[in-house]
Backbone bond lengths (Angstrom), bond angles and torsions (degrees), N, CA, C in turn:
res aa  C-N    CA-C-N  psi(-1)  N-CA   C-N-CA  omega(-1)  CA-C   N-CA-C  phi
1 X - - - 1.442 - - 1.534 109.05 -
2 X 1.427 132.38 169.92 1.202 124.73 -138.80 1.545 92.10 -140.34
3 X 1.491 124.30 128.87 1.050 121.74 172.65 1.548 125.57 -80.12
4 X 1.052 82.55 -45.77 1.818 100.04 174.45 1.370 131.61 86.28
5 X 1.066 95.86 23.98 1.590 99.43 162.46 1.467 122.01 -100.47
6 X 1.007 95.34 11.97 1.938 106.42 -178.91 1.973 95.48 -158.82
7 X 0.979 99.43 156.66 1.650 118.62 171.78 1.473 131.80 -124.31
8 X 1.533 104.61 13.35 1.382 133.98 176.26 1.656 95.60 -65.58
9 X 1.062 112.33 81.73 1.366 116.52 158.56 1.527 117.70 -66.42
10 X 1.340 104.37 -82.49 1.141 103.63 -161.64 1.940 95.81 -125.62
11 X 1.036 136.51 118.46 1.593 119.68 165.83 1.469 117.36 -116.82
12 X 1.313 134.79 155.48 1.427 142.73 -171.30 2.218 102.73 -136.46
13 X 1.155 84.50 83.92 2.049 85.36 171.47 1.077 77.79 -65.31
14 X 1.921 111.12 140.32 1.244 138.62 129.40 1.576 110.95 -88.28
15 X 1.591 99.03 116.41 1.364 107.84 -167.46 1.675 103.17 -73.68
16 X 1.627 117.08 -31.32 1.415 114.46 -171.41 1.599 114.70 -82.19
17 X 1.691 108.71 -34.99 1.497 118.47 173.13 1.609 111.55 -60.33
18 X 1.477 111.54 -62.01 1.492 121.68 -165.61 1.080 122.06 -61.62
19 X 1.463 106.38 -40.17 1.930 134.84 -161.69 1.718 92.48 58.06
20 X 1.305 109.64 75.32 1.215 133.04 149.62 1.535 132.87 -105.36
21 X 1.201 123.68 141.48 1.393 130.12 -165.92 1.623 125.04 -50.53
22 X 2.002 105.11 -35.00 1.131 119.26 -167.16 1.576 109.35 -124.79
23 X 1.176 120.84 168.37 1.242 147.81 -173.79 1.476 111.61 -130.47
24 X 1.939 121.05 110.18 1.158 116.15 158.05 1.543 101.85 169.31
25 X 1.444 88.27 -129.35 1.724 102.36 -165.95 1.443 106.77 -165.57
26 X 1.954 116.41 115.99 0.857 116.14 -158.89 1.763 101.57 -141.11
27 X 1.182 105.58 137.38 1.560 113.60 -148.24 2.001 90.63 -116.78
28 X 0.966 123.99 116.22 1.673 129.22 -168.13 1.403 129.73 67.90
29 X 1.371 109.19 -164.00 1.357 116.94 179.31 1.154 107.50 16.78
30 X 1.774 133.39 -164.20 1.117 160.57 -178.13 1.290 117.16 -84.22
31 X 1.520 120.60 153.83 1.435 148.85 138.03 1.089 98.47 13.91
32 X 1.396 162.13 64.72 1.189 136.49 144.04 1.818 106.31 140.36
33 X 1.173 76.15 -12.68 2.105 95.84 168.96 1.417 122.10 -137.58
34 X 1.033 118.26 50.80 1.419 154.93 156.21 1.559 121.07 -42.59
35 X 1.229 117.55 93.05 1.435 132.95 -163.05 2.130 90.31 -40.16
36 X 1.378 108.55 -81.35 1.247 112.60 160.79 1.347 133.60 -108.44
37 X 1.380 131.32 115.57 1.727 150.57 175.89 1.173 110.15 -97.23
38 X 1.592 113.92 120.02 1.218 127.64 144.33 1.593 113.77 -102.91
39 X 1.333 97.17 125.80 2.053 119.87 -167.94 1.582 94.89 -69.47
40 X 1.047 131.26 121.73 1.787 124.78 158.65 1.584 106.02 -77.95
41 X 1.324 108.80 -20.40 1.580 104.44 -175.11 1.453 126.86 -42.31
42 X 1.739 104.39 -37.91 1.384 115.78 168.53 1.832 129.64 -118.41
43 X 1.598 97.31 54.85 1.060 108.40 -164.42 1.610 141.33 46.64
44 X 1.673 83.14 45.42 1.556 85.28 -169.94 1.537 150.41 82.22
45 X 1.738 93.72 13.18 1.641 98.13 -147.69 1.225 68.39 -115.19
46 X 1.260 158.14 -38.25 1.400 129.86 -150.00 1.611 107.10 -127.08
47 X 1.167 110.23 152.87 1.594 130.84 -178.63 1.474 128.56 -129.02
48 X 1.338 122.83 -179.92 1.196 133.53 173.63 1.812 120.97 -151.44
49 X 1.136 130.54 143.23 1.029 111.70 -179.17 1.898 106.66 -143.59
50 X 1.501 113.22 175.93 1.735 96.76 -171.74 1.847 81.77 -152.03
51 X 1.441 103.85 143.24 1.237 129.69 176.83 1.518 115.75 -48.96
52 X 1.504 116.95 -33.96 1.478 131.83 -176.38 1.371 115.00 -146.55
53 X 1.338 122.71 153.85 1.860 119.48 174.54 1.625 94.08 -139.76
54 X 1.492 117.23 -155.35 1.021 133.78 169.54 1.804 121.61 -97.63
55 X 1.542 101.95 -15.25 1.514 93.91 177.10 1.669 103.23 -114.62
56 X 1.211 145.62 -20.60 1.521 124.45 -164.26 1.793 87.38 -116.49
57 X 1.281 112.38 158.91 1.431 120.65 159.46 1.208 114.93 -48.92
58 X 1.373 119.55 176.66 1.660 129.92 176.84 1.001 119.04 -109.64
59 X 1.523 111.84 125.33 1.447 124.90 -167.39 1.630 101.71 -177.28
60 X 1.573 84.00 158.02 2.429 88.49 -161.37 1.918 96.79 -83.33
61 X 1.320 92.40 176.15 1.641 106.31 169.91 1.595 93.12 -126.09
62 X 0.792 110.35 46.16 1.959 104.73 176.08 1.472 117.44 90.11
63 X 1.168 112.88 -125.97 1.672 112.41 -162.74 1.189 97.66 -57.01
64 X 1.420 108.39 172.71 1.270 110.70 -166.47 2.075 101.07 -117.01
65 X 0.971 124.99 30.02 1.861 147.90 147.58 1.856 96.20 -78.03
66 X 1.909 89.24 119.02 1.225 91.00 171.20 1.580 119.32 -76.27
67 X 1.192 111.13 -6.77 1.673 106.33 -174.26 1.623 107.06 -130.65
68 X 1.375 103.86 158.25 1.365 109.74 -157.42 1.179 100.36 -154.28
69 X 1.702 114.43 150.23 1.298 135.48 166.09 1.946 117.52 -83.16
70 X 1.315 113.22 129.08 1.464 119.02 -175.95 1.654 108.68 -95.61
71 X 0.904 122.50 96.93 1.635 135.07 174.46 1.770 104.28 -58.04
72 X 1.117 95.48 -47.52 1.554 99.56 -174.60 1.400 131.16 -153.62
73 X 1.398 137.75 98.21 1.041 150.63 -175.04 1.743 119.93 -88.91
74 X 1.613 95.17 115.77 1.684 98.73 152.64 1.606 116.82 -152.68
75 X 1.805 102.18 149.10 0.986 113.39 -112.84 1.821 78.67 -142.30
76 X 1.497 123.32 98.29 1.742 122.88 -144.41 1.925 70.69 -108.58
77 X 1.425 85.13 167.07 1.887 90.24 170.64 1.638 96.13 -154.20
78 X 1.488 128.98 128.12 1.150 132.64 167.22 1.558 110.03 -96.71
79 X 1.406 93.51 165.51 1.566 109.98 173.03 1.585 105.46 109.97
80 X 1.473 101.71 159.85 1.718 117.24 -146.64 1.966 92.08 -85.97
81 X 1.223 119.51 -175.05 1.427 112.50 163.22 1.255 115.02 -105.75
82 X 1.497 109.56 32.39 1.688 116.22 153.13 1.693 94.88 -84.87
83 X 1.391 117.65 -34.89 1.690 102.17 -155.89 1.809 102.74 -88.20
84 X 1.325 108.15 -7.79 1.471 121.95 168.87 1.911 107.51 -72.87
85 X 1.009 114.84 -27.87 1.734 140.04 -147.48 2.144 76.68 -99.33
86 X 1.485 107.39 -55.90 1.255 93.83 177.56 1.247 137.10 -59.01
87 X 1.292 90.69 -40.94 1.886 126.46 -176.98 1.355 97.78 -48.40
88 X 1.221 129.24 -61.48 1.303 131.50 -165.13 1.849 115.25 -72.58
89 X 1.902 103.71 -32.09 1.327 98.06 168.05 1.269 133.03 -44.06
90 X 1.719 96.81 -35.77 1.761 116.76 -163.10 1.740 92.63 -80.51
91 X 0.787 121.53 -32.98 1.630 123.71 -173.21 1.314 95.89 -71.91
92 X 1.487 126.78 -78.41 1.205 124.89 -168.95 2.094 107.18 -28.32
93 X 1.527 96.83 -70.05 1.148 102.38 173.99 1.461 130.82 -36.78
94 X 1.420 124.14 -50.81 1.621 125.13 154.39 1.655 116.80 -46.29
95 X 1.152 110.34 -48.48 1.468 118.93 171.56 1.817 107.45 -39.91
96 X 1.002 94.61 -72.30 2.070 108.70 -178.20 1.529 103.91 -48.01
97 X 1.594 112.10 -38.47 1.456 92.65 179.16 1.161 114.01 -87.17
98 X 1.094 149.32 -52.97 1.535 154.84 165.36 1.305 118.28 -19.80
99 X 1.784 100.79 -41.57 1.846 106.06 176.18 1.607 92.48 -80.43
100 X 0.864 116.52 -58.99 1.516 105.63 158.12 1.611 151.05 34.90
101 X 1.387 84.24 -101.21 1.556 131.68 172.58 1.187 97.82 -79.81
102 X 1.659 150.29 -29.94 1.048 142.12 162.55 1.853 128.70 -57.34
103 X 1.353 101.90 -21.44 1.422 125.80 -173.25 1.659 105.25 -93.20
104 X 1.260 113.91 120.49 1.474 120.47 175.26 1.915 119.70 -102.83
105 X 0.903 97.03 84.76 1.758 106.06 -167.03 2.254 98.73 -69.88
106 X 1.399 105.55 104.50 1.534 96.56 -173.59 1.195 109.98 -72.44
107 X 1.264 124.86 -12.44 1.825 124.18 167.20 1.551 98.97 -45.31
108 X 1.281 116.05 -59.60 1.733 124.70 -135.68 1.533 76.20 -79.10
109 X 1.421 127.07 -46.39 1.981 131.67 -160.97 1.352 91.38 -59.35
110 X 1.472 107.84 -79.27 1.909 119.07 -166.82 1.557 113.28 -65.13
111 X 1.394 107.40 -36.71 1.446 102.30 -167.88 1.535 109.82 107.14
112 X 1.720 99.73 152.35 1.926 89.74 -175.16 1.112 111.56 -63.95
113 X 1.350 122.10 136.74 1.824 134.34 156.84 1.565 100.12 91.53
114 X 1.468 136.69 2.31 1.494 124.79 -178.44 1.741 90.87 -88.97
115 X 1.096 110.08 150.06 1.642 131.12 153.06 1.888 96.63 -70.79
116 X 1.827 80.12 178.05 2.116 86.06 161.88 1.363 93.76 -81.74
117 X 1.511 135.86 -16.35 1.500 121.07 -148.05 1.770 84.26 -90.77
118 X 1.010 122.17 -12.99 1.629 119.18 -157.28 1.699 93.30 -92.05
119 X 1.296 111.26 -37.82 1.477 112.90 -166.95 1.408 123.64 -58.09
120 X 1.283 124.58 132.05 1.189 134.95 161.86 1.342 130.43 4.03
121 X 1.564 82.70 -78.62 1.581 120.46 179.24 1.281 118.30 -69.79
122 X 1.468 130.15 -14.69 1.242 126.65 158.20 1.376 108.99 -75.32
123 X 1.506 126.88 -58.63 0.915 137.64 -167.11 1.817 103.67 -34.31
124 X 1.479 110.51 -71.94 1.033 126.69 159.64 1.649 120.92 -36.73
125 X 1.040 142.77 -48.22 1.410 120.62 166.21 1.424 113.09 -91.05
126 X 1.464 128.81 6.40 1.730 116.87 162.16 1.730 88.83 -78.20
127 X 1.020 144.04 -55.92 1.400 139.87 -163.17 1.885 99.09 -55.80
128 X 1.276 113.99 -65.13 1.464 110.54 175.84 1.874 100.37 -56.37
129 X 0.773 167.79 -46.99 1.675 163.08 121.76 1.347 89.69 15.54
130 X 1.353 130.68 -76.00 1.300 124.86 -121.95 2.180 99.69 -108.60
131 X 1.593 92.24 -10.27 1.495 94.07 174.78 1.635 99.20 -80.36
132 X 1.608 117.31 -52.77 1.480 128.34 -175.03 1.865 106.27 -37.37
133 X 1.532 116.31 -31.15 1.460 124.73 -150.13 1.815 89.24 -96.63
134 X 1.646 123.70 -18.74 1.419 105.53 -157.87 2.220 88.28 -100.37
């Protein structure tokens, strides 16, 4: 049941898509306080879990050791291969921006027809340069 102060159902960092820190599968609350975590770091075998988060009510998963070993994992996925057909739109699309955002176009930075020597913003930090130096 769902508390509702968060909507962190369920999240999966893709460490290679996102360039995120972690690897797994994390069921409530937040980033790093995750009602239930399964680690991908070690193929899945190990976990963690916490009595309360910010999105489901409070209630135990058994022993009372927050971390745990996974003997056996499976891992069902619904939805038609239109929502796979989507899945991949949204990727593609993150993809384009990321390559993107990697590309520095100096028109769009300086503006049409300025050099760096013309720009503002140089101008302005050779002067802060040259106050720091007296």
């Amino acid at each position: 049941s769902s508390l509702g102060m968060s909507e962190n159902y369920i999240r999966f960092p893709d460490k290679e898509r996102r360039n995120e820190s972690v690897l797994g599968i994390g069921f409530g609350g937040q980033q790093g306080h995750e009602r239930l975590w399964i680690d991908g770091g070690d193929d899945f075998t190990k976990g963690r879990k916490m009595e309360m988060c910010s999105t489901y009510l409070r209630g135990s998963f058994g022993p009372t050791e927050d971390e745990f070993h996974i003997k056996r994992l499976q891992i069902w996925g619904f939805g038609s291969s239109e929502a796979l057909v989507l899945q991949q739109e949204v990727r593609d699309r993150e993809d384009k921006f990321i390559e993107r955002s990697k590309k520095v176009d100096p028109s769009a930075f300086f503006g049409e027809g300025q050099s760096i020597n013309e720009n503002p913003d140089k101008m302005m930090m050779d002067w802060m340069s040259t106050k720091r130096k007296q």
